[in-house]
FILO-23635 format. One record per residue (C-alpha): x, y negated, z negated. Coordinates in Angstrom, 2 decimals, padded with zeros to 5 digits. Example, Ala and Ser with C-alpha at 12.3 -4.5 7.8 and 13.67 -1.06 7.14 Angstrom:
! FILO-23635
pt u: 012.30	v: 004.50	w: -007.80
pt u: 013.67	v: 001.06	w: -007.14
//
This chain:
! FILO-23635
pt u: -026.52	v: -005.35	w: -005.60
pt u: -026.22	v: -004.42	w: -009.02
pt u: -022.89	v: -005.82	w: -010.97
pt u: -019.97	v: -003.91	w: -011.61
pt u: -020.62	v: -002.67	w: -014.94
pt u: -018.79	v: 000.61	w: -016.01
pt u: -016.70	v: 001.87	w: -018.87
pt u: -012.80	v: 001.66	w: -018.20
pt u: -012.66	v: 004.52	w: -020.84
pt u: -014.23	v: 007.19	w: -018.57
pt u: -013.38	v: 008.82	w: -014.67
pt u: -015.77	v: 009.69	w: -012.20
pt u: -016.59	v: 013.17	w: -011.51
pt u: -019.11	v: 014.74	w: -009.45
pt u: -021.44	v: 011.07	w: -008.94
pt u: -021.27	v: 011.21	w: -012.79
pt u: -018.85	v: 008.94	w: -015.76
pt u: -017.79	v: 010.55	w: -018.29
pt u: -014.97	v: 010.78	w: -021.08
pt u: -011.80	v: 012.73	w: -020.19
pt u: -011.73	v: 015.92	w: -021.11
pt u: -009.36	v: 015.53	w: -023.96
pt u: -010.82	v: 012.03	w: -025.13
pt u: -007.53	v: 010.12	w: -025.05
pt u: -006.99	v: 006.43	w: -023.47
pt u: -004.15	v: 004.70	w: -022.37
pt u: -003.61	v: 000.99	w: -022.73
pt u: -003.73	v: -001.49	w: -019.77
pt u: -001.79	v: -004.28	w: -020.31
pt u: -002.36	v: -007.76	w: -018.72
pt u: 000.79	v: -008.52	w: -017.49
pt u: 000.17	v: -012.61	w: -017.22
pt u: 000.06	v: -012.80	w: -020.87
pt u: 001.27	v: -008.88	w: -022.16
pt u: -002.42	v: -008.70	w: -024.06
pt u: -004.13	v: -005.62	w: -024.13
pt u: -006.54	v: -005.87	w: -021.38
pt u: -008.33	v: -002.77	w: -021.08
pt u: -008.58	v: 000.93	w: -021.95
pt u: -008.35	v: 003.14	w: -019.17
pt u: -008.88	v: 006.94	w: -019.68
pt u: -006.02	v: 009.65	w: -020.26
pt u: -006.90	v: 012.16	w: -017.24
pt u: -005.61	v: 015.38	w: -017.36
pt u: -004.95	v: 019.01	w: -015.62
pt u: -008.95	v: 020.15	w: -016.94
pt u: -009.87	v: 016.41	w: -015.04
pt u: -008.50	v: 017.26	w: -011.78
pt u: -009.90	v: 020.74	w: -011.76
pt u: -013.38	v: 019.39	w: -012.42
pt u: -012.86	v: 016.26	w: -009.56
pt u: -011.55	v: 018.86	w: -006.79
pt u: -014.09	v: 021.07	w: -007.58
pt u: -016.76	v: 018.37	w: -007.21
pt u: -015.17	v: 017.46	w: -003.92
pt u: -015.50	v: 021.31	w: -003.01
pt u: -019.17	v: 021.17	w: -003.93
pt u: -019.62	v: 017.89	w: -001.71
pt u: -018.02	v: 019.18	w: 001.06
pt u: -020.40	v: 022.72	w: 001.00
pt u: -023.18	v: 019.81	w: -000.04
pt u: -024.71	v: 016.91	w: 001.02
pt u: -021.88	v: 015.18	w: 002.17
pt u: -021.03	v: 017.63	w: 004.20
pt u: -024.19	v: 018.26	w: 006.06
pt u: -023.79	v: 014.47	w: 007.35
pt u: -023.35	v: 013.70	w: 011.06
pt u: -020.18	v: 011.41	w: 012.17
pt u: -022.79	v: 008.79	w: 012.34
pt u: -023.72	v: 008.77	w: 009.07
pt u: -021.04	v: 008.72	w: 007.45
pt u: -020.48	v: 005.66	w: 009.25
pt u: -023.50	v: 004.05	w: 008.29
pt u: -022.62	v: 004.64	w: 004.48
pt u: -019.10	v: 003.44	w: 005.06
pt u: -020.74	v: 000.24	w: 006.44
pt u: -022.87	v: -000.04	w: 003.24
pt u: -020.01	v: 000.59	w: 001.18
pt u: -018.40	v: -002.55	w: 003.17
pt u: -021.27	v: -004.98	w: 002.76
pt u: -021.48	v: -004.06	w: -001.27
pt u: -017.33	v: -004.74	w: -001.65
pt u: -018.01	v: -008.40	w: 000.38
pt u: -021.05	v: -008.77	w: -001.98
pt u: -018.68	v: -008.50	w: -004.99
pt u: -015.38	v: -010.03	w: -003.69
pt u: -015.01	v: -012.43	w: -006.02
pt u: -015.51	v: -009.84	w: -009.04
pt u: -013.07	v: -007.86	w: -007.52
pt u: -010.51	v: -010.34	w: -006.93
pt u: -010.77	v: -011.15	w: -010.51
pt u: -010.40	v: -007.70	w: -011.60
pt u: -007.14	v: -007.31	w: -009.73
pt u: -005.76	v: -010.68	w: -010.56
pt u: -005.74	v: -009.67	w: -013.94
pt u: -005.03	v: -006.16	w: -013.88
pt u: -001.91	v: -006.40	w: -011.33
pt u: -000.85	v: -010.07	w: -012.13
pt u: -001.23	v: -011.20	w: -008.24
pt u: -002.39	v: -015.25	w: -007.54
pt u: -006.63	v: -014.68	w: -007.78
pt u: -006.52	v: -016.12	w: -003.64
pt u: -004.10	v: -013.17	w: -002.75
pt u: -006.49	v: -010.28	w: -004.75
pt u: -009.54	v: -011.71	w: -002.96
pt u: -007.26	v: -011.29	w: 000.65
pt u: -007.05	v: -007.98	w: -000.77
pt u: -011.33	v: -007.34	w: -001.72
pt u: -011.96	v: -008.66	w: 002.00
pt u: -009.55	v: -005.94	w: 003.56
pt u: -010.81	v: -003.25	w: 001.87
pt u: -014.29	v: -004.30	w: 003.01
pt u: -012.44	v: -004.76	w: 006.90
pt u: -011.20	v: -001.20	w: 006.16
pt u: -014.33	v: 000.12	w: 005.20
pt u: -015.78	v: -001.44	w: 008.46
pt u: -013.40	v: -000.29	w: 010.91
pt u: -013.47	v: 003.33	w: 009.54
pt u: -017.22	v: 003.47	w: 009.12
pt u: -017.54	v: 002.03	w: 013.45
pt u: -015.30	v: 004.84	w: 014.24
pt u: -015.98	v: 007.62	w: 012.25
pt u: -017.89	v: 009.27	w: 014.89
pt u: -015.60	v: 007.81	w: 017.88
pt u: -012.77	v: 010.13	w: 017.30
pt u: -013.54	v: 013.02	w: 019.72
pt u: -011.54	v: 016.29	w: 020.83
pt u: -010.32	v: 017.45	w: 024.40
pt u: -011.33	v: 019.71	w: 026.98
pt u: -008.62	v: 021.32	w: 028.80
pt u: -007.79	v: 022.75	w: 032.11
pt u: -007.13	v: 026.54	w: 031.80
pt u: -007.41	v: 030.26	w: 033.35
pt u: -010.04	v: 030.91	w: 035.53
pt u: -013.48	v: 032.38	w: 033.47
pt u: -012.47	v: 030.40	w: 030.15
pt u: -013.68	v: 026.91	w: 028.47
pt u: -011.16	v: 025.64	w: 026.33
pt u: -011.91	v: 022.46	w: 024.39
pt u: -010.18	v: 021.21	w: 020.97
pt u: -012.42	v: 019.79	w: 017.66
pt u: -011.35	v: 017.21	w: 014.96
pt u: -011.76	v: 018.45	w: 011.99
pt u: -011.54	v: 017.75	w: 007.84
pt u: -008.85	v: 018.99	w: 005.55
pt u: -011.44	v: 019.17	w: 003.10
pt u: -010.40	v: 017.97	w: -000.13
pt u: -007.48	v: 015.11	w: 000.16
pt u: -005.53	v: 013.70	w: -002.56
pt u: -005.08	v: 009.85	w: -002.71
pt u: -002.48	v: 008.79	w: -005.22
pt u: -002.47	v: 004.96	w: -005.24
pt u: 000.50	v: 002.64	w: -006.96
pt u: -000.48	v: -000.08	w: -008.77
pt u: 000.78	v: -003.14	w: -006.55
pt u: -002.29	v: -003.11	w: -003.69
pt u: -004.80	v: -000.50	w: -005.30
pt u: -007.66	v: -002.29	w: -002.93
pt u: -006.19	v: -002.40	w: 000.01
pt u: -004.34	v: 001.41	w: -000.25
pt u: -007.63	v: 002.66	w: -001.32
pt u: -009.46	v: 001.02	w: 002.04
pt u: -006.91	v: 002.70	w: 004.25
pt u: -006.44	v: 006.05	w: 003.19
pt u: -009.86	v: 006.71	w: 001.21
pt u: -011.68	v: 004.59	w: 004.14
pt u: -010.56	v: 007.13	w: 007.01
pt u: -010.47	v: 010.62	w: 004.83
pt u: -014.13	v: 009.73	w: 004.11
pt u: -014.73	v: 008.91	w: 008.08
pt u: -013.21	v: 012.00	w: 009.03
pt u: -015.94	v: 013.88	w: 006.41
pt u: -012.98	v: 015.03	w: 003.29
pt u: -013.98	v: 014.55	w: 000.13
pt u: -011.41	v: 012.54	w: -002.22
pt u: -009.88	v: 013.08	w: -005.48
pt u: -008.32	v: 009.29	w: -006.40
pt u: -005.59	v: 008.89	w: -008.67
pt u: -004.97	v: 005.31	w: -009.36
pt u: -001.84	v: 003.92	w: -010.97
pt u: -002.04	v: 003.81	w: -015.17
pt u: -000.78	v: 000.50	w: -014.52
pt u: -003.70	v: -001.10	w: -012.61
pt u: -006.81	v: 001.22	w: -012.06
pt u: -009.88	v: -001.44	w: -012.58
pt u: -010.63	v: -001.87	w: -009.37
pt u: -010.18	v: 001.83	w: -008.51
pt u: -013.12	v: 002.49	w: -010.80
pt u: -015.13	v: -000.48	w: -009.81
pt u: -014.62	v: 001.06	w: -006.46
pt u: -016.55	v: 003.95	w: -007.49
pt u: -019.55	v: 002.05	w: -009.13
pt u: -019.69	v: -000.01	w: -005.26
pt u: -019.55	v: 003.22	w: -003.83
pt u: -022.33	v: 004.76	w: -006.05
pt u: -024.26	v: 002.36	w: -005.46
pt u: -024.11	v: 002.27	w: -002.08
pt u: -025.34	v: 005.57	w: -002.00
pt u: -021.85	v: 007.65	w: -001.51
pt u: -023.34	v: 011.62	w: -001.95
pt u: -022.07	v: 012.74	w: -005.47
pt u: -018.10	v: 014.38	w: -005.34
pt u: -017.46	v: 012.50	w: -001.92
pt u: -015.28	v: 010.51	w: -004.38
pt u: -013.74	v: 011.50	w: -007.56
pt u: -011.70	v: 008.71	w: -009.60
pt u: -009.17	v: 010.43	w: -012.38
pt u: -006.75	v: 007.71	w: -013.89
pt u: -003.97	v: 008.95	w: -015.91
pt u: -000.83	v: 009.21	w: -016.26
pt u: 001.58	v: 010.15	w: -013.12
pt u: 003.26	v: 013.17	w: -014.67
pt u: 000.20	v: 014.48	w: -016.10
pt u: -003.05	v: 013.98	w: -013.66
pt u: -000.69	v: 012.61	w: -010.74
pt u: 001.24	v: 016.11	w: -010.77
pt u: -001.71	v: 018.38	w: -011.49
pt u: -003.56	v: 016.81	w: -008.25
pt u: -000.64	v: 017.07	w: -006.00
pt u: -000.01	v: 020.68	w: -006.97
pt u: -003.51	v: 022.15	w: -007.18
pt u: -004.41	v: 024.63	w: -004.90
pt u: -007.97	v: 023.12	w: -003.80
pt u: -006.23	v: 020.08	w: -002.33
pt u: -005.92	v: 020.43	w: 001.43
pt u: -003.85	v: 017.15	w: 002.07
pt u: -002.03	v: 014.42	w: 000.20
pt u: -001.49	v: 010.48	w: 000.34
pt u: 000.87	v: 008.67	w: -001.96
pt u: 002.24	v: 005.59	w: -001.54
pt u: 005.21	v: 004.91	w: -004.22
pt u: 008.86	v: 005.27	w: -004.97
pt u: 011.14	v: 007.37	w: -002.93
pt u: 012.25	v: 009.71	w: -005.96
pt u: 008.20	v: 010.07	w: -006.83
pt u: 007.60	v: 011.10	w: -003.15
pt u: 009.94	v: 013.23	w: -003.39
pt u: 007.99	v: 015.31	w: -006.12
pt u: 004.55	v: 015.06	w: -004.18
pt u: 005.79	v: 016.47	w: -001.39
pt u: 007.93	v: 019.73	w: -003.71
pt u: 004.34	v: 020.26	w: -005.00
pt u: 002.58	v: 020.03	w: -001.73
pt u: 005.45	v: 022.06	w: -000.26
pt u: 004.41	v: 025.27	w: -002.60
pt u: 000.75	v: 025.14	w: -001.28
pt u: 002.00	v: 024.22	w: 002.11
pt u: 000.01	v: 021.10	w: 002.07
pt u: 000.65	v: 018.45	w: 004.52
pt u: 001.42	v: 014.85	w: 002.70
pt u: 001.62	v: 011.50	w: 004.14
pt u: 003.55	v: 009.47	w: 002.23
pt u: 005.02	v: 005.65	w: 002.03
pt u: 007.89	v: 005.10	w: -000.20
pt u: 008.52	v: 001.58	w: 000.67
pt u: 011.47	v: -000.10	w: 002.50
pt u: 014.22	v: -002.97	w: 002.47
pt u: 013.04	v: -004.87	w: 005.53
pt u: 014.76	v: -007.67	w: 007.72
pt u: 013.82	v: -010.63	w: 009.28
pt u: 016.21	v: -011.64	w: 012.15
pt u: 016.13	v: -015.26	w: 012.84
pt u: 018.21	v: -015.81	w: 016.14
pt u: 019.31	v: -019.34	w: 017.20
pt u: 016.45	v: -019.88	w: 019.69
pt u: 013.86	v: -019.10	w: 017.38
pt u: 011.05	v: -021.63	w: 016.49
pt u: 012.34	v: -022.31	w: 013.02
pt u: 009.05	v: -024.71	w: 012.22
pt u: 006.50	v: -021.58	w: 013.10
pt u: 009.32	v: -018.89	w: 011.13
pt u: 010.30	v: -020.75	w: 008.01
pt u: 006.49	v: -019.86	w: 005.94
pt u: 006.78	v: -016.13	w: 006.92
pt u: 010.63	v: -015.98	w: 005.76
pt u: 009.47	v: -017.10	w: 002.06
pt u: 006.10	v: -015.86	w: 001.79
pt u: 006.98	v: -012.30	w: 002.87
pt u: 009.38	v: -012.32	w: 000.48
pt u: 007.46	v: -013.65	w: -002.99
pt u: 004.00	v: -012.27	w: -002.14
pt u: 002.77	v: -010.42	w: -004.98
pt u: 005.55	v: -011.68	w: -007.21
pt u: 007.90	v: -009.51	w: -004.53
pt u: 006.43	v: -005.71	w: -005.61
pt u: 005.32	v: -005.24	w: -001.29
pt u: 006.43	v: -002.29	w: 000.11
pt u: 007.02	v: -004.21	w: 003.21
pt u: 008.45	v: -007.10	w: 001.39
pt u: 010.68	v: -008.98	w: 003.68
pt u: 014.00	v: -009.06	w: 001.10
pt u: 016.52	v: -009.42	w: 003.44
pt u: 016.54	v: -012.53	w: 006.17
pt u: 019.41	v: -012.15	w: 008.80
pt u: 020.34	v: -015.30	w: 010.49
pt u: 022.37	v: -015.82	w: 013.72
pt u: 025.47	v: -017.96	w: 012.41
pt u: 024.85	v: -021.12	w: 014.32
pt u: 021.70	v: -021.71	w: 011.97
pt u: 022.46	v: -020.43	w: 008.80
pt u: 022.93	v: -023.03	w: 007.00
pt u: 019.94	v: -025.11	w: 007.91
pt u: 017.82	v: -021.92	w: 007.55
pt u: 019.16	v: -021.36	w: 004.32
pt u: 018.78	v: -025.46	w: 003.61
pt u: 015.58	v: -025.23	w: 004.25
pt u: 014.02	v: -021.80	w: 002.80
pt u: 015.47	v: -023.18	w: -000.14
pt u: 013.61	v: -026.28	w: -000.38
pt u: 010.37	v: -024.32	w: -000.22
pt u: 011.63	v: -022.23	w: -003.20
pt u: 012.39	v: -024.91	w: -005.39
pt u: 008.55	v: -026.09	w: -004.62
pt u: 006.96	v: -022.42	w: -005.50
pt u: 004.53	v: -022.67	w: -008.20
pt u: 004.90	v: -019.96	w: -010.76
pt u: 001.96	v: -018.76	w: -013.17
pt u: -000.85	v: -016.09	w: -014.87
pt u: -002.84	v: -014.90	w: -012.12
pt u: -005.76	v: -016.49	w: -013.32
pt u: -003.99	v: -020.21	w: -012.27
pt u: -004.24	v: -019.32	w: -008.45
pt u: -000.71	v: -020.64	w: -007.80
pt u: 002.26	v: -019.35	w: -005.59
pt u: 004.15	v: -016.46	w: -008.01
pt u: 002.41	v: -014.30	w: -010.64
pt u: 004.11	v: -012.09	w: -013.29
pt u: 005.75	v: -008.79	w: -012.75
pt u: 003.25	v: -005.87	w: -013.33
pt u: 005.22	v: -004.16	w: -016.49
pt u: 007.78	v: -005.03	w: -018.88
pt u: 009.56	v: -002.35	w: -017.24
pt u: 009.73	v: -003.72	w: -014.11
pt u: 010.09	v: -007.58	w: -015.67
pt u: 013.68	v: -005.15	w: -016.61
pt u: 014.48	v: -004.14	w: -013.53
pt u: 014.37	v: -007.06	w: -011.50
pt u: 016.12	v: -009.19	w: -014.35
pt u: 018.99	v: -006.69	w: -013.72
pt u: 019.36	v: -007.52	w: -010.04
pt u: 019.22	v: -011.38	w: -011.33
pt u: 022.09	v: -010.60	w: -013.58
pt u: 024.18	v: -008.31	w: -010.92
pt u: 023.69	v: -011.70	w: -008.69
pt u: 025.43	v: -014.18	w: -011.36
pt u: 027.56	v: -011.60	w: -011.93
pt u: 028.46	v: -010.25	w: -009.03
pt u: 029.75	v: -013.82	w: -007.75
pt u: 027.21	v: -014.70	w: -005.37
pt u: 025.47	v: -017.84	w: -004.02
pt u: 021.84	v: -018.61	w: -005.81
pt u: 020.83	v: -020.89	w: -003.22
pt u: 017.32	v: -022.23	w: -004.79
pt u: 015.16	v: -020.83	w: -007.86
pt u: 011.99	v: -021.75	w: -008.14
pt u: 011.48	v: -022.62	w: -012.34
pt u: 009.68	v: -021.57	w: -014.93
pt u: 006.79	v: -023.59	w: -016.31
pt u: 007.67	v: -024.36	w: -019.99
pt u: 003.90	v: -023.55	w: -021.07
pt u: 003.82	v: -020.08	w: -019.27
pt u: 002.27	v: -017.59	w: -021.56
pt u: 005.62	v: -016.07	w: -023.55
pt u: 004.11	v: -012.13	w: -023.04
pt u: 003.54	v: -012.53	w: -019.46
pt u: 005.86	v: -010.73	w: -017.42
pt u: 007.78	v: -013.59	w: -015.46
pt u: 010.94	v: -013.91	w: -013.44
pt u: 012.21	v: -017.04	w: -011.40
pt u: 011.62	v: -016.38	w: -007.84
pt u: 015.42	v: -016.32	w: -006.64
pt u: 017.13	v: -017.22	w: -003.27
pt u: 020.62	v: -015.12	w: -002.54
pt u: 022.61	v: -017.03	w: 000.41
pt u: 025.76	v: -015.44	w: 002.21
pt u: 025.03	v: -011.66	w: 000.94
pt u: 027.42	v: -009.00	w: 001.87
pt u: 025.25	v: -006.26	w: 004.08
pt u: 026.72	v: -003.74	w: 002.14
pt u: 025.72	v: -005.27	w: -001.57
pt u: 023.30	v: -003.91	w: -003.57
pt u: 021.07	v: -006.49	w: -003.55
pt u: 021.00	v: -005.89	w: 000.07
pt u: 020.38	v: -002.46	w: 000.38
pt u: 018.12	v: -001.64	w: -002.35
pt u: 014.47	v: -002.36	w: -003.34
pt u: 014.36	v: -004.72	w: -005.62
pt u: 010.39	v: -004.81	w: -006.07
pt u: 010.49	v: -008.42	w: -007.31
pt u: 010.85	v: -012.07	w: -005.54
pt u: 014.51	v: -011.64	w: -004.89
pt u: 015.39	v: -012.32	w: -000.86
pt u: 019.19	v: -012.05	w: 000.54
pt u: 020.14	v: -013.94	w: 003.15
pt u: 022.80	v: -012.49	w: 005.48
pt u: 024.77	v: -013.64	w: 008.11
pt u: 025.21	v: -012.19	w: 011.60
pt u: 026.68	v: -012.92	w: 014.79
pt u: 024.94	v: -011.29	w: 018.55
pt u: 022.29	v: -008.50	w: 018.63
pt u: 025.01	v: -006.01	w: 017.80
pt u: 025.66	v: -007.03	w: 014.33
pt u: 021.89	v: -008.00	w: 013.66
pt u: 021.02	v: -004.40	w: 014.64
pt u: 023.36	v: -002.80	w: 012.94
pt u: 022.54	v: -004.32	w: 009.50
pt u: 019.07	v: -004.27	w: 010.12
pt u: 019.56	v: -000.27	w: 010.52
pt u: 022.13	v: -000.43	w: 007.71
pt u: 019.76	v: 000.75	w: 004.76
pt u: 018.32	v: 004.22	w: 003.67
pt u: 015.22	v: 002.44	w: 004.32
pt u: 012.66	v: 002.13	w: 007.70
pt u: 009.43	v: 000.34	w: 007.19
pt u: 009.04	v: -003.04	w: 008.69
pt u: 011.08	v: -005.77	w: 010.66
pt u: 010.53	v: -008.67	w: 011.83
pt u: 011.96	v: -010.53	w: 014.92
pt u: 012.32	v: -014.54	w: 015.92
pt u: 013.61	v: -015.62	w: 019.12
pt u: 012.03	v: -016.79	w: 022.19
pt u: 014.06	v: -014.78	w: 024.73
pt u: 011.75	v: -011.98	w: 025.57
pt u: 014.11	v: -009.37	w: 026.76
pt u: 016.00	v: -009.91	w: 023.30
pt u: 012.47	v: -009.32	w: 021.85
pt u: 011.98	v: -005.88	w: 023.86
pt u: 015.75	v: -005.35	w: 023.30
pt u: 015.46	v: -005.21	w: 019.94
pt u: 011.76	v: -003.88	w: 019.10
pt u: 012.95	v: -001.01	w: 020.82
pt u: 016.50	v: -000.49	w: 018.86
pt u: 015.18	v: -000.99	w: 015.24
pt u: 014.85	v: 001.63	w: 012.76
pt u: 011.29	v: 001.49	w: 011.66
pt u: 007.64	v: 001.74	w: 011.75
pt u: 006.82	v: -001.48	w: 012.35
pt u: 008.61	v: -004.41	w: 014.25
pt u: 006.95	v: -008.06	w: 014.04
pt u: 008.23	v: -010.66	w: 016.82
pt u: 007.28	v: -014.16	w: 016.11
pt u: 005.45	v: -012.89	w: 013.23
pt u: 005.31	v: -010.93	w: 009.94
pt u: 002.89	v: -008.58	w: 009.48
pt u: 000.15	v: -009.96	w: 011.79
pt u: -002.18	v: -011.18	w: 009.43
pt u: -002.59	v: -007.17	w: 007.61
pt u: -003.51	v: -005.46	w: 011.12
pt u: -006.44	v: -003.22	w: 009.35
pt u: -005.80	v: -001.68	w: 013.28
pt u: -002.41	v: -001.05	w: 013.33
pt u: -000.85	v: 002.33	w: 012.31
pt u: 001.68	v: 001.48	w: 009.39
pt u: 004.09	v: 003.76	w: 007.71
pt u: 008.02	v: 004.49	w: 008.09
pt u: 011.11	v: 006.54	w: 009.31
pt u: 014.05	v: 007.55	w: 007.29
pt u: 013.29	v: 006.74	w: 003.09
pt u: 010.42	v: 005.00	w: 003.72
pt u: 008.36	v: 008.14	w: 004.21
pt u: 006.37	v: 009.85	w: 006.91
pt u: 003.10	v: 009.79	w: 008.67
pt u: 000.75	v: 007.10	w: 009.69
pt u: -001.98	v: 005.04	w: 007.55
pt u: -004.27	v: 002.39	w: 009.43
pt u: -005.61	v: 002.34	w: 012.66
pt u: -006.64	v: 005.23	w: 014.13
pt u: -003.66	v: 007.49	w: 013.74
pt u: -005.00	v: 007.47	w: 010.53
pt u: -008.23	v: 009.34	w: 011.13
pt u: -005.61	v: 011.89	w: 013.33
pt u: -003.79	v: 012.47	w: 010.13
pt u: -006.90	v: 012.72	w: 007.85
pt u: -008.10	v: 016.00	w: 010.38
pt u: -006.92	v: 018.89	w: 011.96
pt u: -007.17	v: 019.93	w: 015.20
pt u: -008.89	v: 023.18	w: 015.91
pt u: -008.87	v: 024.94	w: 019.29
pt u: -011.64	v: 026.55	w: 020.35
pt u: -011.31	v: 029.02	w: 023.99
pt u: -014.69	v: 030.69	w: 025.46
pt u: -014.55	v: 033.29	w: 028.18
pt u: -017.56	v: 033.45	w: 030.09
pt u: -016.67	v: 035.16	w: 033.22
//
């Protein structure tokens, strides 16, 4: 396998790099030290026409002539190159995003897993005969959209990019990829693996730029046929006015607010890692983050005793140092969740534990003190809205009643997590929470490349991973044949 070599100042168009159309770069900055890292290019309106109209051309092409079966077999080569290069790619995200270098290489091996899993069942996902009038055959197909949008934020570009780009490519679309201006190296080495691999030209298109210039061209353009975007609730919001006017379907995530509910009788030894970890992965920017822990009364204060001694041992440092905590992707967001710090001193409330602050951390880097909030209000801000940074609240609550009703208590619906040992409290409450996910005696199941992920209320619509995903990535067509 050849190395990753490509040109962070050009997009790929058509199986071909080239400059942006109007020649402009944007910085990338490395947000361990706040050094320019990188020039990425400035993709624009003329960009995305040019990528969607490659994907059209694949789809009428080569790549669409392909069976089910092999597109599978190129997924599967695609998987094998991204294994082949893990550690590359793990490097390339550590730096770019900010993430510990052992958490980006988690992330290179589940794109590869992705890549697998979509590339076995790309040609297991079949359609439906059904019973009917006398003299007719009626059967349904799964088909493409054609040409699908993938806008990807900058906090997981890997493993976004192996879920929704790995099953629109099963299903036979042909992708236009937008990665975040923030972190897009990987997105392009992406497409060098995937060249290489032998991916037919305009299967995938890579156009980084900025979010209100090539992000809103793509998700308006007429040639695009469906959209993924996983971001903020008021971005969403946008995508899916844009798709609306070209009455394009859009699957989006938009992130959450998600509990933990530790009852009395739960195994406090096998819960306490998954109450901090879920919390401070990725410096806190998870979408599923696990910000708010909810503790039954009785053992709040040793669960608090004791989630704080882990804090105070959390290792913070550049992404390059492999520790516990990396830097915050942006001094934007360094902003933000310094503000929520603040409102927490301010506001009154307990800091249980920090973790500190190396004196010899690099003074550009983007770092905030991983920070432990006991005896939080439900109704506080802190506890009802995303932070995006290694902030966790801890609330308490007395009975199922109250646990359920704060758990439900946000604008939010994406994950939850459950620990008791009473089973019928587990069904009990698995089946009463607000959300697209529920986790009992566990958080998040190790990734679950299988499981269909996504949310209800603000945390968006439709269904990544799994195989739902290759439902949402086709359309259904019905097909009726009288023969009598």
């Amino acid at each position: 396998m050849a190395t990753i070599a490509f040109d962070t100042r050009e997009i790929y168009v058509g199986g071909r790099w080239r400059r942006a159309a109007a020649a402009e770069t944007l910085p990338l900055i490395n947000p361990s030290d706040g050094s320019l890292l990188a020039e990425i290019a400035r993709g624009g309106a003329a960009d995305i026409d040019a990528a969607v109209a490659a994907a059209e051309a694949a789809l009428e092409g080569e790549w669409g002539r392909l069976t089910a079966a092999e597109r599978g077999r190129v997924l599967a080569k695609m998987a094998v190159a991204v294994l082949e290069q893990a550690d590359e790619l793990a490097r390339l995200e550590a730096l770019d995003v900010g993430k510990p270098l052992k958490q980006a290489r988690a992330d290179a091996v589940a794109l590869a897993r992705y890549l697998e899993f979509y590339g076995g069942a790309a040609d297991k996902v079949h359609g439906h005969t059904i019973p009917f009038a006398n003299g007719y055959a009626a059967l349904t197909l799964r088909e493409p959209h054609g040409v699908t949008a993938h806008i990807v934020p900058w906090n997981y570009p890997m493993q976004i990019i192996g879920r929704s780009v790995g099953a629109a490519l099963a299903m036979g679309n042909a992708c236009v990829l937008k990665p975040a201006e923030e972190a897009c190296l990987t997105a392009l080495a992406f497409a060098h693996i995937a060249h290489e691999a032998g991916l037919p030209a305009g299967a995938l298109n890579v156009v980084p730029g900025l979010g209100e210039e090539a992000g809103a061209a793509l998700a308006a353009h007429a040639g695009v046929r469906h959209i993924s975007f996983t971001g903020s609730v008021q971005v969403g919001s946008l995508i899916q006015a844009a798709a609306a006017k070209n009455a394009v379907p859009v699957t989006l995530e938009l992130g959450g607010k998600s509990p933990q509910m530790v009852f009395a009788d739960a195994d406090l030894d096998a819960a306490l890692p998954f109450l901090v970890n879920a919390g401070i992965q990725n410096a806190g920017q998870t979408c599923s983050a696990a910000s708010r822990i909810l503790v039954e009364r009785p053992v709040f204060d040793e669960v608090v005793a004791r989630m704080a001694e882990r804090y105070r041992a959390l290792r913070v440092g550049p992404a390059l140092a492999d520790l516990d905590v990396g830097p915050l992707i942006s001094k934007r967001q360094h902003e933000i969740v310094s503000g929520y710090v603040d409102l927490v001193r301010s506001s009154g409330l307990q800091v249980a534990a920090q973790a500190g602050l190396p004196a010899d951390l690099p003074p550009g880097g983007y770092y905030v003190a991983p920070t432990l909030v006991a005896g939080v209000d439900a109704r506080h801000r802190i506890a009802q809205e995303e932070i995006f940074g290694p902030v966790q609240a801890v609330t308490a609550f007395d009975g199922e009643a109250e646990a359920l009703a704060i758990a439900n208590g946000t604008r939010y619906g994406l994950v939850a997590g459950v620990w008791t040992r009473d089973g019928g409290r587990q069904w009990r409450m698995a089946r009463r929470l607000q959300c697209g996910q529920v986790f009992v005696n566990n958080y998040g199941a190790g990734g679950g490349i299988e499981l269909p992920f996504g949310g209800v209320k603000h945390s968006g619509h439709g269904r990544e991973k799994g195989f739902e995903a290759l439902y949402g990535f086709s359309v259904v067509k019905t097909v009726a044949i009288k023969h009598d």
